[in-house]
VMD Tcl script that draws the C-alpha trace (Angstrom):
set ca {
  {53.00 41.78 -9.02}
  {54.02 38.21 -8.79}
  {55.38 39.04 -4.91}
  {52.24 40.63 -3.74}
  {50.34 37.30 -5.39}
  {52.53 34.79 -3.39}
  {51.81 37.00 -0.37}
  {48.43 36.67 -0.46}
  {48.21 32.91 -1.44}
  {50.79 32.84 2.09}
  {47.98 34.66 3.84}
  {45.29 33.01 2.77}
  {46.85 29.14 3.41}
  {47.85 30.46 7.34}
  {43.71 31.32 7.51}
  {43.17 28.16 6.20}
  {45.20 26.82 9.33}
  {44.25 28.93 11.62}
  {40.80 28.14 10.90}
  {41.93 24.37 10.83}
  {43.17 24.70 14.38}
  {40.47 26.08 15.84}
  {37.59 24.04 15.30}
  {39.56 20.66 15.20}
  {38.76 17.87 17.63}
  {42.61 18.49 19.01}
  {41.53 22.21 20.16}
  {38.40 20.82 21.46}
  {40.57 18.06 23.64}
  {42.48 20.89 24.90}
  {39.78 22.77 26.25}
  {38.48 19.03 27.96}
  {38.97 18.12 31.74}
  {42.44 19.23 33.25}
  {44.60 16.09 34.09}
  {44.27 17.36 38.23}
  {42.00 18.65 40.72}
  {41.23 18.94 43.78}
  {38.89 17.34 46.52}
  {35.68 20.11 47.94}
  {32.81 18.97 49.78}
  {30.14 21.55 50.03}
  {26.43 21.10 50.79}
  {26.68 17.86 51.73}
  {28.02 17.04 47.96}
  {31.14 16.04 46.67}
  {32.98 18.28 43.95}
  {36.51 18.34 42.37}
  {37.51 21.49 41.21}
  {39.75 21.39 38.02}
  {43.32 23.01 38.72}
  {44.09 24.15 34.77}
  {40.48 25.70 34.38}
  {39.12 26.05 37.82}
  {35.82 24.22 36.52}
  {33.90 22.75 39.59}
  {32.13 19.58 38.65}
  {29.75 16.99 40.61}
  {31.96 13.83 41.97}
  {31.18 10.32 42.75}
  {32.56 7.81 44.76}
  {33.67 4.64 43.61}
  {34.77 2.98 47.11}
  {32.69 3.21 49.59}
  {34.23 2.46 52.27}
  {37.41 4.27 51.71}
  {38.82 7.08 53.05}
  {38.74 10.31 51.32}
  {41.23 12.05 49.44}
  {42.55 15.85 48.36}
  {43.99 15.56 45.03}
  {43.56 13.18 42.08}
  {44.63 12.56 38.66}
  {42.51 11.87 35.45}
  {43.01 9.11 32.63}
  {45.16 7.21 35.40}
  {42.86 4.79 36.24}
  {41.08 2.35 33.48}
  {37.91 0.64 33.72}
  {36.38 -2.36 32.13}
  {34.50 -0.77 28.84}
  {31.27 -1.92 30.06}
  {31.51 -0.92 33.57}
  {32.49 2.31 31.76}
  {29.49 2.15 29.72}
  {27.50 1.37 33.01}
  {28.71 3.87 34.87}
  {28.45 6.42 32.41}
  {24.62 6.08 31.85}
  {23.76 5.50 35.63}
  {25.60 9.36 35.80}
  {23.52 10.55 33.12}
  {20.04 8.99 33.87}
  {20.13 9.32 37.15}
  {20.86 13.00 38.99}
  {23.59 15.21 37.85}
  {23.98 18.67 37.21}
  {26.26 20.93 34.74}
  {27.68 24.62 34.82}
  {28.07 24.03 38.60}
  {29.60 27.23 40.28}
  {30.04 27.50 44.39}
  {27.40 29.79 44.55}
  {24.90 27.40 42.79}
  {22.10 26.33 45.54}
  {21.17 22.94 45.82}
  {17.66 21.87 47.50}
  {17.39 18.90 49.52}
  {15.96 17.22 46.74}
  {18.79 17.67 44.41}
  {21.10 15.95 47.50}
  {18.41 13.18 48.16}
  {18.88 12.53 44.38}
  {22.72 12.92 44.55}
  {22.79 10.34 47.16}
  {20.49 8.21 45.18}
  {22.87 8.15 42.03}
  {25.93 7.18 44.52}
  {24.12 4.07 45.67}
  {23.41 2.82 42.45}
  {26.99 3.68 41.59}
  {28.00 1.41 44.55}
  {25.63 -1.47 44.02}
  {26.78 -1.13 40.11}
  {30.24 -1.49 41.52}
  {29.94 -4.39 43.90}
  {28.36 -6.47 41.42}
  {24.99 -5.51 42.86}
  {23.29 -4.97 39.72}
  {25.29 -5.66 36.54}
  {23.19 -4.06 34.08}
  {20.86 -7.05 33.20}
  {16.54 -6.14 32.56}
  {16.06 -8.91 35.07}
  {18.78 -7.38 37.96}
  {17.01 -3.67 37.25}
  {14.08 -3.32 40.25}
  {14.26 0.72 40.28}
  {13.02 3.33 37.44}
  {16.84 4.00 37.21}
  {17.75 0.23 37.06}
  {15.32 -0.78 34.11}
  {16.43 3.02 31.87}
  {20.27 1.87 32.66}
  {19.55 -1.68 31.85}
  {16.81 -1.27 29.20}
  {19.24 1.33 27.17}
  {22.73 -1.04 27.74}
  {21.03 -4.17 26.36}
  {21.13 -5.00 22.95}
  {17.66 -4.94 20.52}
  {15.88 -8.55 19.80}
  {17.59 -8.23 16.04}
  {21.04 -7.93 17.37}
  {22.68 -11.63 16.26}
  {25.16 -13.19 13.98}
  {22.86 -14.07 11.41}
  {22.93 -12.22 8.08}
  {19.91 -10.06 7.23}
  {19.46 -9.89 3.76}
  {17.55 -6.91 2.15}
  {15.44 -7.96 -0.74}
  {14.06 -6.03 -3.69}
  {10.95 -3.96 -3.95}
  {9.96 -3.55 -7.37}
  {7.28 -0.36 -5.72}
  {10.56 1.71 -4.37}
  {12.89 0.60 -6.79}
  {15.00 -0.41 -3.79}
  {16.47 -3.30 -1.24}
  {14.85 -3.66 1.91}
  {14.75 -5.08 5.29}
  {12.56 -4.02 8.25}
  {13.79 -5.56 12.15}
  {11.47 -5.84 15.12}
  {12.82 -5.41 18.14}
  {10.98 -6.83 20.99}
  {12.45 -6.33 24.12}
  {10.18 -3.96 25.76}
  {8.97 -2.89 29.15}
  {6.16 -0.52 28.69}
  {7.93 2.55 27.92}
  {11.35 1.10 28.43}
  {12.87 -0.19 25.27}
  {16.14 -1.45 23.50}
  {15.65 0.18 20.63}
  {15.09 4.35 21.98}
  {17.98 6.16 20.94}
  {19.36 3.59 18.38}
  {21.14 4.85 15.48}
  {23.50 3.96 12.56}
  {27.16 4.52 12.71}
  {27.35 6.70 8.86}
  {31.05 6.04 8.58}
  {30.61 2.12 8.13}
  {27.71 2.59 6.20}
  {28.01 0.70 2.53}
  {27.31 3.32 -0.42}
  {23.67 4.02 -0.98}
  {22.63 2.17 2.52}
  {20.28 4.37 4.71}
  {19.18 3.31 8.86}
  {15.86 4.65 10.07}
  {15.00 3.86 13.59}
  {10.98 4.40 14.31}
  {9.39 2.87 17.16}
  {10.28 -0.34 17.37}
  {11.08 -1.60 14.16}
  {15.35 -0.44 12.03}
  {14.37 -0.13 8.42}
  {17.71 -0.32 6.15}
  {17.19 0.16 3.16}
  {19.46 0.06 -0.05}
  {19.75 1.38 -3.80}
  {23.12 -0.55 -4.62}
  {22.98 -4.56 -4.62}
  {25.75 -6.08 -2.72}
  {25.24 -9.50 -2.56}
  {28.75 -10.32 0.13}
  {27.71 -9.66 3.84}
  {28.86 -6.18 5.27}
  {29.16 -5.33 9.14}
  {27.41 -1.93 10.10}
  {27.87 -0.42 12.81}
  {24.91 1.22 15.21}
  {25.10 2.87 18.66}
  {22.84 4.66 21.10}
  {23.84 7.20 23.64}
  {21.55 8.44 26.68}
  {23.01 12.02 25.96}
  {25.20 13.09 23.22}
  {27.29 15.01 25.26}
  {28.55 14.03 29.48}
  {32.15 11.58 29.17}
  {32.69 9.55 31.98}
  {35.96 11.07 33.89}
  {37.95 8.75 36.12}
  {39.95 10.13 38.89}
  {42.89 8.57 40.75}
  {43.04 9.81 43.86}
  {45.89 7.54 44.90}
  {45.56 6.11 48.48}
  {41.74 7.54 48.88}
  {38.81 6.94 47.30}
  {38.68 7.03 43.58}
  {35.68 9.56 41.85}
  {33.75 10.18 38.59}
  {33.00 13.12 36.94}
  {31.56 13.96 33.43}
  {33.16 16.32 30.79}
  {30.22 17.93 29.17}
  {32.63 18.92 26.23}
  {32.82 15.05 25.21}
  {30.32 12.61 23.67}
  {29.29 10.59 25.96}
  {30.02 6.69 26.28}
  {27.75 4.68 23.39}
  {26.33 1.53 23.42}
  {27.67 -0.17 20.03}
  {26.69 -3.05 18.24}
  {27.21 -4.48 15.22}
  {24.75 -5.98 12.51}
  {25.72 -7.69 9.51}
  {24.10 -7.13 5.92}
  {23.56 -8.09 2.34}
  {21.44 -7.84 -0.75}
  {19.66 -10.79 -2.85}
  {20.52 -10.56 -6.16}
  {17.97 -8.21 -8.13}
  {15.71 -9.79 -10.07}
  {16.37 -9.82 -14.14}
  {13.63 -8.48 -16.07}
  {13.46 -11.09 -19.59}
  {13.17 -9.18 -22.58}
  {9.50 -9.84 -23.51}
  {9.20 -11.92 -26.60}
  {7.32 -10.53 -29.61}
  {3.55 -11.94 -29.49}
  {2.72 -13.54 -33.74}
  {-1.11 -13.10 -34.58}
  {-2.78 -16.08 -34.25}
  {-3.79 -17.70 -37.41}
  {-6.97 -17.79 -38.06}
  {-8.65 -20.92 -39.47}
  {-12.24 -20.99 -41.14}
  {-14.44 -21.99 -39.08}
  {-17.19 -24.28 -41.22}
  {-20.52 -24.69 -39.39}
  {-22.72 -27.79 -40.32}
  {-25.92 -26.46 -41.53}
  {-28.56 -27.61 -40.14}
  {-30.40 -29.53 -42.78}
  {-28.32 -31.73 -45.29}
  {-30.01 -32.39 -48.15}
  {-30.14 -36.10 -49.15}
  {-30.36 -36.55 -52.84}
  {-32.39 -39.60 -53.59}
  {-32.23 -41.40 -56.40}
  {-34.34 -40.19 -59.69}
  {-37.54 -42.48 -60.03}
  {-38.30 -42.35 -63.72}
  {-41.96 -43.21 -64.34}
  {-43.82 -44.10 -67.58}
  {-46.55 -42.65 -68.91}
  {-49.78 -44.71 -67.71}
  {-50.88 -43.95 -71.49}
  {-49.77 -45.98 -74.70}
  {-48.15 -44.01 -77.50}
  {-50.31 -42.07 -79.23}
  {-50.44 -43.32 -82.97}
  {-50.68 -39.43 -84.14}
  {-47.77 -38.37 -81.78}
  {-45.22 -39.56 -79.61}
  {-45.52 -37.97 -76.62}
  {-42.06 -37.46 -74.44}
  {-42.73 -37.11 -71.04}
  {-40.16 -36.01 -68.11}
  {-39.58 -37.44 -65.30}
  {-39.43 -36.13 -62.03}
  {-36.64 -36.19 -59.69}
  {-37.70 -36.28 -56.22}
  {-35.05 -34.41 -53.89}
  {-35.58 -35.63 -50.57}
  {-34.49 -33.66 -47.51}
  {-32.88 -35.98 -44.05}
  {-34.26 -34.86 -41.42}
  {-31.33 -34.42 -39.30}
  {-28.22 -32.97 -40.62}
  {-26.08 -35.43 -38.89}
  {-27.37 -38.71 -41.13}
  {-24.66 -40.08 -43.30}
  {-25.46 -39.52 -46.88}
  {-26.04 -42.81 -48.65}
  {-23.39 -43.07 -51.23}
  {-23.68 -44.93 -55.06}
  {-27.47 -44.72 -55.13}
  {-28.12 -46.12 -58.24}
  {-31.56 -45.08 -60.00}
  {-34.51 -47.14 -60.16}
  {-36.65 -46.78 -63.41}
  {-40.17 -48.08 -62.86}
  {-42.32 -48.66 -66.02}
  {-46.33 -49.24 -65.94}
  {-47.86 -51.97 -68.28}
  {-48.62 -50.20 -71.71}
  {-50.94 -51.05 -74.82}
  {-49.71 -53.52 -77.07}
  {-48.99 -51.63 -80.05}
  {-48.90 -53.74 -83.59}
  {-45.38 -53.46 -86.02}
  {-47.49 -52.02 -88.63}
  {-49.19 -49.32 -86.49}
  {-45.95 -48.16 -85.02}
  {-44.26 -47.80 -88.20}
  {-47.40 -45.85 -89.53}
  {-46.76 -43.66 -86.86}
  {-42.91 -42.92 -87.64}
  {-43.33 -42.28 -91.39}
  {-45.92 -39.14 -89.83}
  {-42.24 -38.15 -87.91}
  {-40.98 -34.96 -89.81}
  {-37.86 -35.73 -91.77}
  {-34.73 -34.37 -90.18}
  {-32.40 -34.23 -93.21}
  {-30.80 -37.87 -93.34}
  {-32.14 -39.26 -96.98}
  {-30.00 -37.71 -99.48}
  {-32.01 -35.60 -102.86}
  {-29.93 -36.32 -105.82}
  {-31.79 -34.70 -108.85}
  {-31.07 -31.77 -106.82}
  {-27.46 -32.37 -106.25}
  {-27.36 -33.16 -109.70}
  {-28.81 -30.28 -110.76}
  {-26.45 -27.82 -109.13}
  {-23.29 -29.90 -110.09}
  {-24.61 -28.83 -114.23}
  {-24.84 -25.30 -112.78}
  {-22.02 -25.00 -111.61}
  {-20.11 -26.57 -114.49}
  {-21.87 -24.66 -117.19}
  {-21.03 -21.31 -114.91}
  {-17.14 -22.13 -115.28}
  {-17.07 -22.88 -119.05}
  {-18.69 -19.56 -119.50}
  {-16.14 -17.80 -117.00}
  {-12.87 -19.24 -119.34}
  {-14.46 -18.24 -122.90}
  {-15.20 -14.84 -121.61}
  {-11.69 -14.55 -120.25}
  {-10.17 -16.21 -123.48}
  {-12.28 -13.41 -125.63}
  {-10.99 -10.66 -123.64}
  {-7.47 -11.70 -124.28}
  {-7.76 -12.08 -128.04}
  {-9.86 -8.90 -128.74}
  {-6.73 -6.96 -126.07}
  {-4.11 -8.19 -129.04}
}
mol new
graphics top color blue
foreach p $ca { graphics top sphere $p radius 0.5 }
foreach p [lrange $ca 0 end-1] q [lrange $ca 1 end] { graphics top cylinder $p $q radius 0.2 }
display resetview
């Protein structure tokens, strides 16, 4: 049991290898350009035929003056990256044609535009046009130049992405502006994933790069971004020794890219304070001034404009007159003292004004004392009776 378990873990590990082998970019390389081939010219274009896998591919010249060759070598011969770069896209936007066969027909147009893509390899070449928008004069010139040069947000400068409190993310959103109608330094432009920082996204549209970011890192990161004309279509370079040297593309390979960097960072995110609890107001009582204040005047006691009646003395109150300011904002006189006014009255004679007391009802101030007298007895003969019935009581008992 344990045998047949080993041999299938054996079995299943070679698969695993197998499978490995087969779709790895080393298989892929393998079934790339051969390393020779040979020179064929047939209706009126140039074509090197591959000795390993017999694949016939569209050639161009790279001297034009020299003298042609029969054999040549790949991966001999290096070239400047961006002459590589510019040669590469001038291939690819310009005229050229895969699966070729020698029974594939060519019109005159497809040789008019073969011819036309081996000038601008020459002119590219001899320093004719070097890949600059303002060198470009041709439809082919300004798509090679337009797709080599860099976008208007392409510096040294770090481009901070700030926070957006709506996405709940950092942001940052580049212009470019170096245009030509439909030509543009921006088509095609994408972000390299590998050098991408952890939760950074790229989205070309138009003309503007959006990056955007849901991780702060506030130290400046390079990214990488690239455009290609065509994914697929290397540039091949063949040494043909003494004759003139020729380009080909692989259509197995990605093509040359365009790179640039860009350097990054995030502000710091904002901190959200912890909100502080609100206290109730307190409330104070309001008091509103009425509006009338009473002024209280002093009392004005007034006598009678009649003399004493000899019969009766007659008491009569005075009034106290309450007077009311008229505005409620008049101080209130303070320590008003009262002001007794008196009329003239009768002369009344000693003898007529006592007369008129003695007819006063007595109010219990003179003292009776035959009656006081008389109760005093009462009460005396009442407690002499009390002790000799008490001391009769006691006697008849024994």
């Amino acid at each position: 049991m344990k045998k047949k378990l080993l041999t299938g873990v054996a079995i299943f590990m070679s698969s695993l290898l197998i499978m490995q082998a087969l779709f790895s970019e080393g298989y892929k390389s393998q079934a790339a350009h051969s390393k020779t081939a040979s020179y064929l010219y047939k209706n009126k274009i140039v074509f090197l035929v591959e000795s390993e896998t017999n694949k016939m591919s569209m050639a161009y010249g790279l001297d034009e003056w020299a003298r042609i060759g029969t054999t040549g070598t790949s991966d001999v011969r290096t070239l400047d990256p961006q002459l590589s770069l510019l040669l590469n896209t001038a291939v690819l936007v310009a005229y050229h044609k895969d699966n070729v066969t020698p029974s594939t027909v060519f019109t005159q147009d497809d040789i008019n535009s073969y011819y036309a893509t081996k000038r601008v390899i020459y002119n590219i070449i001899e320093n004719k046009f070097d890949g600059s928008i303002s060198s470009a004069s041709s439809p082919w010139a300004k798509a090679i130049a337009y797709h080599v040069a860099n976008p208007s947000y392409i510096n040294d400068q770090e481009n901070v992405l700030n926070w957006n409190e709506s996405t709940n993310k950092f942001e940052l959103t580049l212009t470019n502006t170096v245009t030509d109608g439909t030509y543009s330094a921006n088509n095609l432009i994408k972000a390299d994933m590998t050098t991408l920082p952890n939760g950074v996204e790229v989205v070309a549209n138009g003309e503007t790069l959006k990056i955007t970011s849901t991780n702060e890192f506030t130290s400046a990161t390079t990214i990488k971004l690239y455009k290609r004309i065509q994914e697929k279509g290397k540039l091949v370079v063949w040494d043909m020794g003494e004759a003139e040297d020729y380009v080909t593309l692989d259509y197995d390979e990605p093509s040359i890219a365009k790179v640039m960097e860009l350097k990054i960072k995030t502000g710091s995110k904002p901190v959200v304070a912890t909100p502080t609890p609100t206290v109730a107001p307190t409330i104070t009582p309001t008091v509103e001034a009425t509006s009338d204040v009473t002024e209280i005047a002093a009392p004005i006691v007034e006598a009678t404009e009649s003399a004493i009646e000899s019969t009766s003395p007659v008491i009569e109150t005075t009034t106290s007159t309450i007077e009311t300011s008229e505005k409620y904002n008049e101080p209130i006189e303070e320590n008003v003292g009262a002001e007794i006014i008196t009329n003239d009255a009768t002369e009344v004679s000693e003898e007529q004004l006592n007369e008129a007391l003695d007819d006063v009802p007595s109010t219990g101030d003179k003292i009776n004392t035959e009656l006081l007298f008389s109760l005093i007895g009462a009460s005396a003969i009442t407690l002499v009776a009390c002790l000799f019935m008490n001391t009769y009581k006691k006697r008849k008992d024994i």
